[in-house]
PDB file with SEQRES, HELIX, SHEET and CRYST1 records, atoms N, CA, C and O in Angstrom:
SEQRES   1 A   69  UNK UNK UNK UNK UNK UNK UNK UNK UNK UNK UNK UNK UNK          
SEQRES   2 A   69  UNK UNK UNK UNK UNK UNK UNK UNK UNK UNK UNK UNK UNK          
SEQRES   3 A   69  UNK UNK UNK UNK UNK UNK UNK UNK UNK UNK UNK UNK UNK          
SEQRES   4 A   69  UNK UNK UNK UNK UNK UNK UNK UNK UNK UNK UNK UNK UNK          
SEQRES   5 A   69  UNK UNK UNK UNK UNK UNK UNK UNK UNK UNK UNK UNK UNK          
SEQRES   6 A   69  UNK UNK UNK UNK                                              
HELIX    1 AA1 UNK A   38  UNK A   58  1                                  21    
CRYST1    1.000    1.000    1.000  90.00  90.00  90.00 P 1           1          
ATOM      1  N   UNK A   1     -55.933 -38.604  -7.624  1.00  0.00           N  
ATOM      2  CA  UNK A   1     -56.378 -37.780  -6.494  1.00  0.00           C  
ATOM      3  C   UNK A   1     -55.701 -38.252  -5.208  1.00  0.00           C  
ATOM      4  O   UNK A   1     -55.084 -39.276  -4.914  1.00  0.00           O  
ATOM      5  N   UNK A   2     -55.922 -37.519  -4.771  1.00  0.00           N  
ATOM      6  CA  UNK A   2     -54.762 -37.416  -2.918  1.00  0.00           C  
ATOM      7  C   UNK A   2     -55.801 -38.501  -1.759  1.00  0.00           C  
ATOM      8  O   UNK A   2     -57.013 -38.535  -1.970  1.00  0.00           O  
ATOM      9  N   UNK A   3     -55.382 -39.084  -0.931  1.00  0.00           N  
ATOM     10  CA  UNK A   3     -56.265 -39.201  -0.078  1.00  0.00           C  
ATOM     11  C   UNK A   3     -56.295 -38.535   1.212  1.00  0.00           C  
ATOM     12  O   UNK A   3     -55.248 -37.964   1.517  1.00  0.00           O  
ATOM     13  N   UNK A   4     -57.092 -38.486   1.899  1.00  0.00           N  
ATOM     14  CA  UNK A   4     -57.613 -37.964   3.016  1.00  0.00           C  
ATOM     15  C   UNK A   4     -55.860 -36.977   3.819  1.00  0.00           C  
ATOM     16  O   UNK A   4     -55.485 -35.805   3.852  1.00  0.00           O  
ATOM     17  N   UNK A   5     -55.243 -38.441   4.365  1.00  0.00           N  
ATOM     18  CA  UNK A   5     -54.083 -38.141   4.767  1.00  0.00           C  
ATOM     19  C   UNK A   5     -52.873 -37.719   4.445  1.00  0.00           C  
ATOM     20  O   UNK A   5     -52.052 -37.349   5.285  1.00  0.00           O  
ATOM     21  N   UNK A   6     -52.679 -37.742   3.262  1.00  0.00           N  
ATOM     22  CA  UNK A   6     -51.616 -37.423   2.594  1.00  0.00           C  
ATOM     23  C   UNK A   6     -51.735 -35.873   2.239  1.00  0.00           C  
ATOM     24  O   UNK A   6     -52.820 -35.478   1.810  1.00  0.00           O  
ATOM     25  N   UNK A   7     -50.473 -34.793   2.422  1.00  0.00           N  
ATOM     26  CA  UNK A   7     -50.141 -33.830   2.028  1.00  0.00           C  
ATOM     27  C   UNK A   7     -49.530 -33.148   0.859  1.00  0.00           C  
ATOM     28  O   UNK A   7     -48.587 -33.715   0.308  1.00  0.00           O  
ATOM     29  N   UNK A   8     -49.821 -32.349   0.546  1.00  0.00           N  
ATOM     30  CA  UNK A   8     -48.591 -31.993  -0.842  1.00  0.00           C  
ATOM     31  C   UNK A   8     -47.031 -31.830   0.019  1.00  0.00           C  
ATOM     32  O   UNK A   8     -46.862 -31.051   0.957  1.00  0.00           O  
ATOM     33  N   UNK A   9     -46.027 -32.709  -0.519  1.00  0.00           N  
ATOM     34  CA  UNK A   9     -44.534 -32.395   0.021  1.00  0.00           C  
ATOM     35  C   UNK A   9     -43.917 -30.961  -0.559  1.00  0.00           C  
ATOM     36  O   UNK A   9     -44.150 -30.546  -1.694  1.00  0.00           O  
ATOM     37  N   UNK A  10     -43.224 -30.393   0.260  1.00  0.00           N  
ATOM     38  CA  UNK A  10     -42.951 -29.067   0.233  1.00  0.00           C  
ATOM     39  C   UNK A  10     -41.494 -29.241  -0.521  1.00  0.00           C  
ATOM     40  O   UNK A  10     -40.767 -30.160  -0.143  1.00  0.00           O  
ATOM     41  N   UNK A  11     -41.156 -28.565  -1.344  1.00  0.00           N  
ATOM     42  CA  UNK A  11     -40.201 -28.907  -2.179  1.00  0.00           C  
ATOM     43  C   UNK A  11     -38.849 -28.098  -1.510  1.00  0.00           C  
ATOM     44  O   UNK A  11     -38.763 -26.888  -1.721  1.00  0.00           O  
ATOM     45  N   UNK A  12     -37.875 -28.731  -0.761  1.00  0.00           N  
ATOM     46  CA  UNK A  12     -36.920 -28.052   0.141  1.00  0.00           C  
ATOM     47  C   UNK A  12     -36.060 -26.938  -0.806  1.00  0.00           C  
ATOM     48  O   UNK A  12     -35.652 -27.212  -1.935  1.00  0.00           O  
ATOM     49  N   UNK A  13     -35.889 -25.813  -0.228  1.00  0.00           N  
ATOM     50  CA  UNK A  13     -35.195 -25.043  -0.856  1.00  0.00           C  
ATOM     51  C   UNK A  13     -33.731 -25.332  -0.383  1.00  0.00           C  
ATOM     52  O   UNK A  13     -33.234 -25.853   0.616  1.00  0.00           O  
ATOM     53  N   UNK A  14     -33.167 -24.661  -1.753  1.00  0.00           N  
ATOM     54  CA  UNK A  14     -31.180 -25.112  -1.005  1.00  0.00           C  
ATOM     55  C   UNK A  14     -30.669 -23.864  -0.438  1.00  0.00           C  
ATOM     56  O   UNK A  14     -30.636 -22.840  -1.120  1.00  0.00           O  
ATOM     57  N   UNK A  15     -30.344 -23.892   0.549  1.00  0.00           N  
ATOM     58  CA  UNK A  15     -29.674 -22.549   0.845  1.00  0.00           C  
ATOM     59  C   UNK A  15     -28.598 -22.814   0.379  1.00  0.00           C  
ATOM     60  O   UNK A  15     -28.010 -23.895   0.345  1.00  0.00           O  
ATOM     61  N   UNK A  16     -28.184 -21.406  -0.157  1.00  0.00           N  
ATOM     62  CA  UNK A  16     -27.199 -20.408  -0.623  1.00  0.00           C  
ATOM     63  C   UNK A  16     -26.080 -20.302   0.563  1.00  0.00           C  
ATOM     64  O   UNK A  16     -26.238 -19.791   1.671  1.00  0.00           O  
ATOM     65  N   UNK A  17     -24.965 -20.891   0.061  1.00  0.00           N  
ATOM     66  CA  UNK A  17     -23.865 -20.825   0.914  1.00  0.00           C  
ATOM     67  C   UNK A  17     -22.943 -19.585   0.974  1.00  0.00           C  
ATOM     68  O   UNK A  17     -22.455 -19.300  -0.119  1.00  0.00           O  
ATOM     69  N   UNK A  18     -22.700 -19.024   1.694  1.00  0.00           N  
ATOM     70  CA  UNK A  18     -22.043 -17.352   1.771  1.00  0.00           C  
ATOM     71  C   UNK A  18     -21.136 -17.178   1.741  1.00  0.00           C  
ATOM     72  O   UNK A  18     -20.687 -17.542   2.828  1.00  0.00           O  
ATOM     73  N   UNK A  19     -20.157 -16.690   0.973  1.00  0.00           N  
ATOM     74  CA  UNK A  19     -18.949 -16.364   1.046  1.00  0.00           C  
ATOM     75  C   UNK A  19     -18.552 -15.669   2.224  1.00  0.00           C  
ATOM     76  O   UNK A  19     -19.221 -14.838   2.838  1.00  0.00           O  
ATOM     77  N   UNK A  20     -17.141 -16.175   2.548  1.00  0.00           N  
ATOM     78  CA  UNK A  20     -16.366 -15.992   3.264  1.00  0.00           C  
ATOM     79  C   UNK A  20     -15.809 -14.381   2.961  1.00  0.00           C  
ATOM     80  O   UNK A  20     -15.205 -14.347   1.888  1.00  0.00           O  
ATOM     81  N   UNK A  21     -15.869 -13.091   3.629  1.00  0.00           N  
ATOM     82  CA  UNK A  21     -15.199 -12.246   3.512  1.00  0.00           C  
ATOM     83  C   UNK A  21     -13.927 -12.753   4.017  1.00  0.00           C  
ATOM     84  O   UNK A  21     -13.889 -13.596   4.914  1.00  0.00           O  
ATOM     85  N   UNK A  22     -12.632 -12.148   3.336  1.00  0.00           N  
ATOM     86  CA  UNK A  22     -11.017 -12.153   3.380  1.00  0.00           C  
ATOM     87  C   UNK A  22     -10.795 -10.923   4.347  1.00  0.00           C  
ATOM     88  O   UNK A  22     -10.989  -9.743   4.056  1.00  0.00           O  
ATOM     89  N   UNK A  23     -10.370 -11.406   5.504  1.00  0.00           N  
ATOM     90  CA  UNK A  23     -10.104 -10.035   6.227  1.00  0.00           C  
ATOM     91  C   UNK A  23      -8.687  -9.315   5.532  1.00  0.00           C  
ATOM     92  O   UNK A  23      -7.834  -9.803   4.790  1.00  0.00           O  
ATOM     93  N   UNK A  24      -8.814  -8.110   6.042  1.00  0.00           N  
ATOM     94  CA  UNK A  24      -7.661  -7.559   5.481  1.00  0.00           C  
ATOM     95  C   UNK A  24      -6.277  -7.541   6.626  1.00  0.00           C  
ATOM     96  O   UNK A  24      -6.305  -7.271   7.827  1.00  0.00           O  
ATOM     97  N   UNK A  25      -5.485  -7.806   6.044  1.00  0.00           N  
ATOM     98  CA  UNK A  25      -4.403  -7.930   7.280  1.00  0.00           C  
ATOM     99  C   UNK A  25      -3.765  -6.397   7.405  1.00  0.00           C  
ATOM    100  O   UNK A  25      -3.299  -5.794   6.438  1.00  0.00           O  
ATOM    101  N   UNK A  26      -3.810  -5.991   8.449  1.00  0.00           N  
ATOM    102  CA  UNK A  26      -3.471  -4.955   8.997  1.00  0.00           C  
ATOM    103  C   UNK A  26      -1.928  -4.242   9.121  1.00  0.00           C  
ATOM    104  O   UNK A  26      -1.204  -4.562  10.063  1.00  0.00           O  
ATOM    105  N   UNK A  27      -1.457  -3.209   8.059  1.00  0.00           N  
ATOM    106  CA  UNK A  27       0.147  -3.498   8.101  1.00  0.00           C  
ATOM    107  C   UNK A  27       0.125  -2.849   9.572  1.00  0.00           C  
ATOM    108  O   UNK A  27      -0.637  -2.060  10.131  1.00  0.00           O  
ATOM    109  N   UNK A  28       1.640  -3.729  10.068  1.00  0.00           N  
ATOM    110  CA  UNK A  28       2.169  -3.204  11.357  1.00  0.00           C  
ATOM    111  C   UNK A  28       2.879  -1.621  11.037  1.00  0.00           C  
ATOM    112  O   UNK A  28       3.745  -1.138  10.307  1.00  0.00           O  
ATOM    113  N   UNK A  29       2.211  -1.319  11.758  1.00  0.00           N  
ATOM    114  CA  UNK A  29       3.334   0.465  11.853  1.00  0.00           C  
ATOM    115  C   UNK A  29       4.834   0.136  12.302  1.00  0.00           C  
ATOM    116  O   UNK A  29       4.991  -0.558  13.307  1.00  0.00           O  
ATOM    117  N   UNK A  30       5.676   0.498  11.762  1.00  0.00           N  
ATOM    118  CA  UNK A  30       6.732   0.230  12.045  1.00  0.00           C  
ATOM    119  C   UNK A  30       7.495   1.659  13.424  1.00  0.00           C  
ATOM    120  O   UNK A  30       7.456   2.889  13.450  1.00  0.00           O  
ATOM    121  N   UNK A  31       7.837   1.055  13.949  1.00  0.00           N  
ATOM    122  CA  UNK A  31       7.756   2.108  15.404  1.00  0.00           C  
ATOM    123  C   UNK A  31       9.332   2.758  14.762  1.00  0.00           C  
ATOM    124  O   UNK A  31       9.929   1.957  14.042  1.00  0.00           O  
ATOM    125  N   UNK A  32       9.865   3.823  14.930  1.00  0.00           N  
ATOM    126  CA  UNK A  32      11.607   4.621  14.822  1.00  0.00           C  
ATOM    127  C   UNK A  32      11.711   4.186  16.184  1.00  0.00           C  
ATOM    128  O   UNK A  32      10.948   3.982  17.128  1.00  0.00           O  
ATOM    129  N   UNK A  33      13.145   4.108  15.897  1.00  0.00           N  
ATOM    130  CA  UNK A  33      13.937   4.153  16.832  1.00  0.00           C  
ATOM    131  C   UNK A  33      14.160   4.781  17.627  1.00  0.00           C  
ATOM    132  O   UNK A  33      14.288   5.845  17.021  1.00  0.00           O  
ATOM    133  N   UNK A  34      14.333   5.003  18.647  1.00  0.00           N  
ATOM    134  CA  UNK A  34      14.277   5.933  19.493  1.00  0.00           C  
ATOM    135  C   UNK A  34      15.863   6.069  19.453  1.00  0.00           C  
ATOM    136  O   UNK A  34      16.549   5.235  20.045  1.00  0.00           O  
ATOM    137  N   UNK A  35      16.592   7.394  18.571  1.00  0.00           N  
ATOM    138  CA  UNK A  35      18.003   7.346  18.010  1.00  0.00           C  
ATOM    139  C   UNK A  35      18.319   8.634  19.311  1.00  0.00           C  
ATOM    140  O   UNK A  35      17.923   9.789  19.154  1.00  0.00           O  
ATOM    141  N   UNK A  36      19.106   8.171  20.596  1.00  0.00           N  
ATOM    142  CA  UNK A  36      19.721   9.107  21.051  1.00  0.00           C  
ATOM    143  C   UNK A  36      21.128   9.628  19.970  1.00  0.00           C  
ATOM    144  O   UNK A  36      21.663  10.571  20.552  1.00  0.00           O  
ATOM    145  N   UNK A  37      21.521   9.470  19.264  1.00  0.00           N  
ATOM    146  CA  UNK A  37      22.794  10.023  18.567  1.00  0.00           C  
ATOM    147  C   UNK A  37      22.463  10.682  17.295  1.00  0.00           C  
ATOM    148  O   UNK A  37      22.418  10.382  16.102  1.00  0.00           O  
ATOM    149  N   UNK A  38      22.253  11.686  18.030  1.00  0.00           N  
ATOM    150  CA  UNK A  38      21.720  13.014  17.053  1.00  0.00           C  
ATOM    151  C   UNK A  38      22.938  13.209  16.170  1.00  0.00           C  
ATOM    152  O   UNK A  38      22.649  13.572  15.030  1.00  0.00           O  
ATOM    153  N   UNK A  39      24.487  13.027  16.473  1.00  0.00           N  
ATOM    154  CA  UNK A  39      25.273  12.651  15.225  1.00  0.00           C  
ATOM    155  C   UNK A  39      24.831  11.691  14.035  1.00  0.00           C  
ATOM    156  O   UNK A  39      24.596  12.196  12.937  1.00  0.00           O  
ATOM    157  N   UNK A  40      24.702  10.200  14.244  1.00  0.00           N  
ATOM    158  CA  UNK A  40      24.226   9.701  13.575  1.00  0.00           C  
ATOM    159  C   UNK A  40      23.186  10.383  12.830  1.00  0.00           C  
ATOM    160  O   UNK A  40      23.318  10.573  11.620  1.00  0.00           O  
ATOM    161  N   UNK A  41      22.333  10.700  13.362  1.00  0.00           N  
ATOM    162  CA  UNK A  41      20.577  11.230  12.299  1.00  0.00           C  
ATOM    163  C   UNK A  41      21.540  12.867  11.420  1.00  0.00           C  
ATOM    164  O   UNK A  41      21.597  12.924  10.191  1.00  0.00           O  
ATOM    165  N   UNK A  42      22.180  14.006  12.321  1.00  0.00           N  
ATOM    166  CA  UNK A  42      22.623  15.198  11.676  1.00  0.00           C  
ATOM    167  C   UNK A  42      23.681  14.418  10.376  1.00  0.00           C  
ATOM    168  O   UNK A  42      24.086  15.026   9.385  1.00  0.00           O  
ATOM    169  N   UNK A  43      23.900  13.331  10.610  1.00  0.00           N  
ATOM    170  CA  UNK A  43      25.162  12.930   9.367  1.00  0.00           C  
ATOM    171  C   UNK A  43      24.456  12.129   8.038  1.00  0.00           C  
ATOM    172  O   UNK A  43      24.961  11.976   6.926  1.00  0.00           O  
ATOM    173  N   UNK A  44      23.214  11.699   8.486  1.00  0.00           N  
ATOM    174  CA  UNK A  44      22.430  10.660   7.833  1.00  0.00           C  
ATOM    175  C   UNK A  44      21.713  11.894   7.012  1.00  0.00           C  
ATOM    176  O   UNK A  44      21.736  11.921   5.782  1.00  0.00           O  
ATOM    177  N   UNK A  45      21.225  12.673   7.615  1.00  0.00           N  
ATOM    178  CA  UNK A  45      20.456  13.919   7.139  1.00  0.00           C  
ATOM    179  C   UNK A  45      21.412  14.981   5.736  1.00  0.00           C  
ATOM    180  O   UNK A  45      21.030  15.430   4.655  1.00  0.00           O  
ATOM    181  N   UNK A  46      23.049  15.045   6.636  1.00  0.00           N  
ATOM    182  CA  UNK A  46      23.168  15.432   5.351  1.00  0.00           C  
ATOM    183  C   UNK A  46      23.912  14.858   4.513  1.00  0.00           C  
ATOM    184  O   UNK A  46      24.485  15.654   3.769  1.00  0.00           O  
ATOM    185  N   UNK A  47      24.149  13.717   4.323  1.00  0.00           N  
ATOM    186  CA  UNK A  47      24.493  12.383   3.424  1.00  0.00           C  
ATOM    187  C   UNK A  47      23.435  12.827   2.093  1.00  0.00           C  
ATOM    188  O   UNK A  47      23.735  12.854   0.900  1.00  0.00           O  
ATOM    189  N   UNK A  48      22.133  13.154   2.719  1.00  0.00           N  
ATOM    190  CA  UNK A  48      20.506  12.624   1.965  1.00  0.00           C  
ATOM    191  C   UNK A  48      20.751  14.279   1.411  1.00  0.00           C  
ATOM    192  O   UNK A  48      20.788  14.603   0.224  1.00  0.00           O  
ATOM    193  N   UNK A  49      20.850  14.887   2.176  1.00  0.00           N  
ATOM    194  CA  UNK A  49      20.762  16.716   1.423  1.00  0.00           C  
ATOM    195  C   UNK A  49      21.803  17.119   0.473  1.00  0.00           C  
ATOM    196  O   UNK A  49      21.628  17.967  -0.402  1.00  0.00           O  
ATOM    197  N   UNK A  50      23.297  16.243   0.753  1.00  0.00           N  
ATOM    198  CA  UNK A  50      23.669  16.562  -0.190  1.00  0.00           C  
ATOM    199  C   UNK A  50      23.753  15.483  -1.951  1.00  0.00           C  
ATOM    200  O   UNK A  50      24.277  15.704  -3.043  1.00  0.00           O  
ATOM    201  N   UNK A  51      23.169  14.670  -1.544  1.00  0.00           N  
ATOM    202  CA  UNK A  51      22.695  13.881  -2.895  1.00  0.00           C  
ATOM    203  C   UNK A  51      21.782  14.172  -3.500  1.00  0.00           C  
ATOM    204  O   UNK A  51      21.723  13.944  -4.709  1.00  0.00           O  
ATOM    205  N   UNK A  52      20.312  15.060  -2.479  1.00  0.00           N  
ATOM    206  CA  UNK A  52      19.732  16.101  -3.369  1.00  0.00           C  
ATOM    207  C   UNK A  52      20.524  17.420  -4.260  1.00  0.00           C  
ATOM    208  O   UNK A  52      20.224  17.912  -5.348  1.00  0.00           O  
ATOM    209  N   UNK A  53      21.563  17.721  -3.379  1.00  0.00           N  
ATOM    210  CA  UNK A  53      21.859  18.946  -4.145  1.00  0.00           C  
ATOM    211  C   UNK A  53      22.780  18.144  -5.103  1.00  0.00           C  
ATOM    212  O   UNK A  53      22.955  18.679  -6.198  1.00  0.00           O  
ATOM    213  N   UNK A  54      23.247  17.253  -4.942  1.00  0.00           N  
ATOM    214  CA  UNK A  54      24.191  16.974  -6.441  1.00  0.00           C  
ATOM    215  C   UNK A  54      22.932  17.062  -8.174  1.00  0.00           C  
ATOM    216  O   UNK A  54      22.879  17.730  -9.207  1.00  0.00           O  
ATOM    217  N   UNK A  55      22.175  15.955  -7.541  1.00  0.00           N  
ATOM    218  CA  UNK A  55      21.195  15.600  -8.642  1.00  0.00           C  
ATOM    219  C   UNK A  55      20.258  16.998  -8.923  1.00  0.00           C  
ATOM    220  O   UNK A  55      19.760  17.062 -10.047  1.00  0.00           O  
ATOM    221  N   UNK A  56      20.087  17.696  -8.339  1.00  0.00           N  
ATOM    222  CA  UNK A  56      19.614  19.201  -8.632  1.00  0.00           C  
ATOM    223  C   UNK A  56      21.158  19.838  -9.619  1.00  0.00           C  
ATOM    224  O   UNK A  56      20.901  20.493 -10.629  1.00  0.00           O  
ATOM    225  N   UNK A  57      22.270  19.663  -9.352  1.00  0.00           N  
ATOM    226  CA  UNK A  57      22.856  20.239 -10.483  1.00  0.00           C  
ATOM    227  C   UNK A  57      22.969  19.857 -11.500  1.00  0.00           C  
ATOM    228  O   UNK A  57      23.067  20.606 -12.472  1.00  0.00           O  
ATOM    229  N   UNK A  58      22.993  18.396 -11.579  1.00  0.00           N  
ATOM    230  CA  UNK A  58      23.078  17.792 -12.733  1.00  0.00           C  
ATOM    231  C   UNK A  58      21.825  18.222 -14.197  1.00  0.00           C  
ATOM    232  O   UNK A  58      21.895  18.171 -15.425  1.00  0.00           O  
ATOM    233  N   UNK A  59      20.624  18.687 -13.051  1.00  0.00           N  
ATOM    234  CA  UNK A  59      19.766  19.207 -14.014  1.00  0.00           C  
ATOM    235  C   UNK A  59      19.967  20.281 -14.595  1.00  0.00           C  
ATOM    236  O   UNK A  59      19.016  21.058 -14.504  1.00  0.00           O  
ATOM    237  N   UNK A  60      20.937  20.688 -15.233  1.00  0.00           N  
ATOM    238  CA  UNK A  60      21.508  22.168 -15.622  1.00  0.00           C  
ATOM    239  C   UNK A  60      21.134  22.731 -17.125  1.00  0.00           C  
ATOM    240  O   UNK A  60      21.810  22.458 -18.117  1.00  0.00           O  
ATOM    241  N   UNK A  61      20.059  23.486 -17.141  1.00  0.00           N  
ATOM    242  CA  UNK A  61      19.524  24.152 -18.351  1.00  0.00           C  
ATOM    243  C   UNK A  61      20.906  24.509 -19.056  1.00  0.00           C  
ATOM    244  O   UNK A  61      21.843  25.134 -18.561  1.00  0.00           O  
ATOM    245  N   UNK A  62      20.800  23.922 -20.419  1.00  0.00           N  
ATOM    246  CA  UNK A  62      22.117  24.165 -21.680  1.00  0.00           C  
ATOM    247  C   UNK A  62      21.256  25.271 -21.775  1.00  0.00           C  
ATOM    248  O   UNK A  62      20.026  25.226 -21.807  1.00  0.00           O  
ATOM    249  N   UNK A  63      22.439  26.915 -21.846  1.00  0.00           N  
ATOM    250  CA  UNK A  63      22.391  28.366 -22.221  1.00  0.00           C  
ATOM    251  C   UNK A  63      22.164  28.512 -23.720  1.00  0.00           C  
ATOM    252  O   UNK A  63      22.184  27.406 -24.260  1.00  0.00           O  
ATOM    253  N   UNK A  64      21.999  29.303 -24.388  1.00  0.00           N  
ATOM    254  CA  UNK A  64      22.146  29.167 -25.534  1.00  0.00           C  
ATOM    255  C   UNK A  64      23.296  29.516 -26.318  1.00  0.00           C  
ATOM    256  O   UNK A  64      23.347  29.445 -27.546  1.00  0.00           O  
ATOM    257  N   UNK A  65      24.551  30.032 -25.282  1.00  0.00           N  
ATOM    258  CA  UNK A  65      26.012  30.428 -26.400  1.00  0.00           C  
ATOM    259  C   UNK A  65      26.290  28.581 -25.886  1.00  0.00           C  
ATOM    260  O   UNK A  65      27.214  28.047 -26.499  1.00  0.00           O  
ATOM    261  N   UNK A  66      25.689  27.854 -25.042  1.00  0.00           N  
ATOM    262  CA  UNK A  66      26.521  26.555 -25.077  1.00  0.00           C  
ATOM    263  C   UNK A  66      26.204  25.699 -26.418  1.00  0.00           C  
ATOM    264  O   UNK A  66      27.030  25.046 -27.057  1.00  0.00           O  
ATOM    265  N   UNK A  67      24.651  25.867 -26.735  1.00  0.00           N  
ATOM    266  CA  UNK A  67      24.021  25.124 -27.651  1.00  0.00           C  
ATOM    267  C   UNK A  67      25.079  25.094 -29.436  1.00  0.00           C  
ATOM    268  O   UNK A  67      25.038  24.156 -30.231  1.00  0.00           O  
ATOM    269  N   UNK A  68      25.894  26.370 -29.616  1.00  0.00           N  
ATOM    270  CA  UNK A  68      25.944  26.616 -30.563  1.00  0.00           C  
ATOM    271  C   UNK A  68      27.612  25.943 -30.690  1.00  0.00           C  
ATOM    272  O   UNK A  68      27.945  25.266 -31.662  1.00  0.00           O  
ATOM    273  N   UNK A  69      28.262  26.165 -29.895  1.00  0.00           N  
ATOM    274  CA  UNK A  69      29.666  25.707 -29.745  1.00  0.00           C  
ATOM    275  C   UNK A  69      30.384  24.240 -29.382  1.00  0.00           C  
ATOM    276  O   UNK A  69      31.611  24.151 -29.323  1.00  0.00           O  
TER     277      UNK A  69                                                      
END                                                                             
């Protein structure tokens, strides 16, 4: 039995340590150039249009008098 003065000791709880959220790093926007030489961009532009149109021909449906010959 307990005496007079003595208390029941309170049994310490452990706190729970919290994870750290990982911030997310923010991509930088990459700013254009501010291209005064509208040659440059009209030549760059069709550099790019005509390598689309090559690879658009290359996709060329075989006819069917080709299939046979």
């Amino acid at each position: 039995m307990m005496k007079k003065n003595e208390t029941k000791k309170k049994k310490k709880k452990k706190k729970k340590k919290k994870k750290k959220k990982k911030k997310k790093k923010k991509k930088k926007k990459k700013t254009k150039k501010n291209n005064n030489n509208d040659d440059n961009n009209s030549k760059n532009n069709s550099n790019r249009n005509n390598k689309i149109k090559k690879k658009k021909k290359k996709k060329k449906k075989i006819g069917k008098s080709d299939r046979f010959f």
